[in-house]
C-alpha positions in Angstrom: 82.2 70.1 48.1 81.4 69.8 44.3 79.1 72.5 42.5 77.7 71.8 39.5 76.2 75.0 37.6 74.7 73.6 34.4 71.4 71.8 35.2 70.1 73.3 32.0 71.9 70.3 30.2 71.5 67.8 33.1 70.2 67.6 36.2 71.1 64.7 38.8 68.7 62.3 39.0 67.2 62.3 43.2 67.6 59.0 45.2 63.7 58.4 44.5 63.2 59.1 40.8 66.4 56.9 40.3 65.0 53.9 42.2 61.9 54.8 40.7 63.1 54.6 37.3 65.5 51.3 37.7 63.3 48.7 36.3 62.5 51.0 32.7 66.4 50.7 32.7 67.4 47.1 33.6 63.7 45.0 32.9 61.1 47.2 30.8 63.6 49.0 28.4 61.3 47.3 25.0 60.8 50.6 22.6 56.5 51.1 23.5 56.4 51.7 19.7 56.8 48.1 18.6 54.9 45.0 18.7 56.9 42.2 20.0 56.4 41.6 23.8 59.2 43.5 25.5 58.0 46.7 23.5 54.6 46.2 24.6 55.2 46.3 27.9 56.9 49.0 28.0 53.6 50.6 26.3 51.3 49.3 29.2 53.5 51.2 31.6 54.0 54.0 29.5 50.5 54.1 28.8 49.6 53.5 33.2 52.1 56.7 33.7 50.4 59.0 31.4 47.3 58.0 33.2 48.5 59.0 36.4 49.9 62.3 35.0 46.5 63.4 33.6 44.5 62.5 36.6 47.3 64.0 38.5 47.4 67.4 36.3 43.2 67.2 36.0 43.6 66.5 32.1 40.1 65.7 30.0 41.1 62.3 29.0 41.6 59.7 32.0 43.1 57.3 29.4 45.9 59.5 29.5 47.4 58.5 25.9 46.5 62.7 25.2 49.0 63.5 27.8 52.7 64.1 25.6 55.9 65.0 27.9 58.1 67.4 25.8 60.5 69.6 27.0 60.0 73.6 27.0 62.3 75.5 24.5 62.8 79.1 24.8 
Protein backbone atom coordinates (compact mmCIF):
# COMPACT_ATOMS: atom_id res chain seq x y z
CA UNK A 1 0.00 0.00 0.00
CA UNK A 2 1.40 3.43 -0.92
CA UNK A 3 0.96 6.50 1.53
CA UNK A 4 1.42 9.67 0.35
CA UNK A 5 1.76 12.48 3.17
CA UNK A 6 2.14 15.72 1.32
CA UNK A 7 -1.30 16.80 -0.16
CA UNK A 8 -0.31 20.29 0.81
CA UNK A 9 1.75 20.35 -2.47
CA UNK A 10 -0.56 17.99 -4.38
CA UNK A 11 -3.39 16.27 -3.99
CA UNK A 12 -4.55 13.22 -6.45
CA UNK A 13 -6.90 14.22 -8.68
CA UNK A 14 -10.49 11.71 -7.84
CA UNK A 15 -11.82 9.54 -10.71
CA UNK A 16 -14.67 12.17 -11.25
CA UNK A 17 -12.92 15.59 -11.20
CA UNK A 18 -10.30 13.89 -13.61
CA UNK A 19 -12.93 12.80 -16.16
CA UNK A 20 -14.49 15.93 -15.35
CA UNK A 21 -11.67 17.93 -16.23
CA UNK A 22 -10.38 15.78 -19.53
CA UNK A 23 -11.75 17.99 -22.21
CA UNK A 24 -10.00 21.56 -20.61
CA UNK A 25 -6.88 19.26 -21.10
CA UNK A 26 -7.13 17.57 -24.53
CA UNK A 27 -9.98 20.02 -26.49
CA UNK A 28 -10.67 23.50 -24.59
CA UNK A 29 -6.95 24.18 -23.36
CA UNK A 30 -7.13 28.03 -25.52
CA UNK A 31 -5.79 30.67 -22.72
CA UNK A 32 -9.70 32.41 -21.87
CA UNK A 33 -7.59 35.66 -21.87
CA UNK A 34 -7.14 35.86 -25.67
CA UNK A 35 -9.18 36.60 -28.64
CA UNK A 36 -8.63 34.03 -31.17
CA UNK A 37 -11.37 31.15 -31.13
CA UNK A 38 -9.75 28.39 -29.07
CA UNK A 39 -9.15 31.07 -26.21
CA UNK A 40 -12.51 32.10 -26.40
CA UNK A 41 -13.96 29.11 -25.74
CA UNK A 42 -12.19 28.34 -23.10
CA UNK A 43 -13.70 31.81 -21.72
CA UNK A 44 -17.37 30.66 -22.36
CA UNK A 45 -16.67 27.67 -20.13
CA UNK A 46 -14.66 29.43 -17.82
CA UNK A 47 -17.15 31.99 -17.62
CA UNK A 48 -20.45 28.89 -17.43
CA UNK A 49 -18.26 27.48 -14.32
CA UNK A 50 -18.03 30.61 -12.37
CA UNK A 51 -21.72 30.79 -12.88
CA UNK A 52 -22.36 27.64 -11.42
CA UNK A 53 -19.93 28.34 -8.42
CA UNK A 54 -21.83 31.57 -7.49
CA UNK A 55 -25.21 30.19 -7.76
CA UNK A 56 -23.82 27.30 -6.01
CA UNK A 57 -22.07 29.35 -3.10
CA UNK A 58 -25.28 32.01 -3.10
CA UNK A 59 -22.88 34.88 -4.54
CA UNK A 60 -24.63 38.51 -5.58
CA UNK A 61 -23.76 38.31 -9.05
CA UNK A 62 -25.36 35.30 -11.19
CA UNK A 63 -23.01 36.19 -14.01
CA UNK A 64 -20.49 34.73 -12.00
CA UNK A 65 -17.41 36.72 -13.67
CA UNK A 66 -17.12 38.26 -9.69
CA UNK A 67 -16.44 34.84 -8.55
CA UNK A 68 -12.10 34.50 -8.51
CA UNK A 69 -10.72 30.93 -7.35
CA UNK A 70 -7.43 31.58 -5.44
CA UNK A 71 -5.78 29.46 -3.20
CA UNK A 72 -5.64 30.25 0.70
CA UNK A 73 -2.14 31.17 2.06
CA UNK A 74 -1.33 31.05 5.63
Amino acid sequence: MRVYADNAATTKLSPAAKEAMLPYFDEIYGNPSTLYTLGQEAAEHLLACRTEIAQLIGAADPRGDRVHLRRQRG
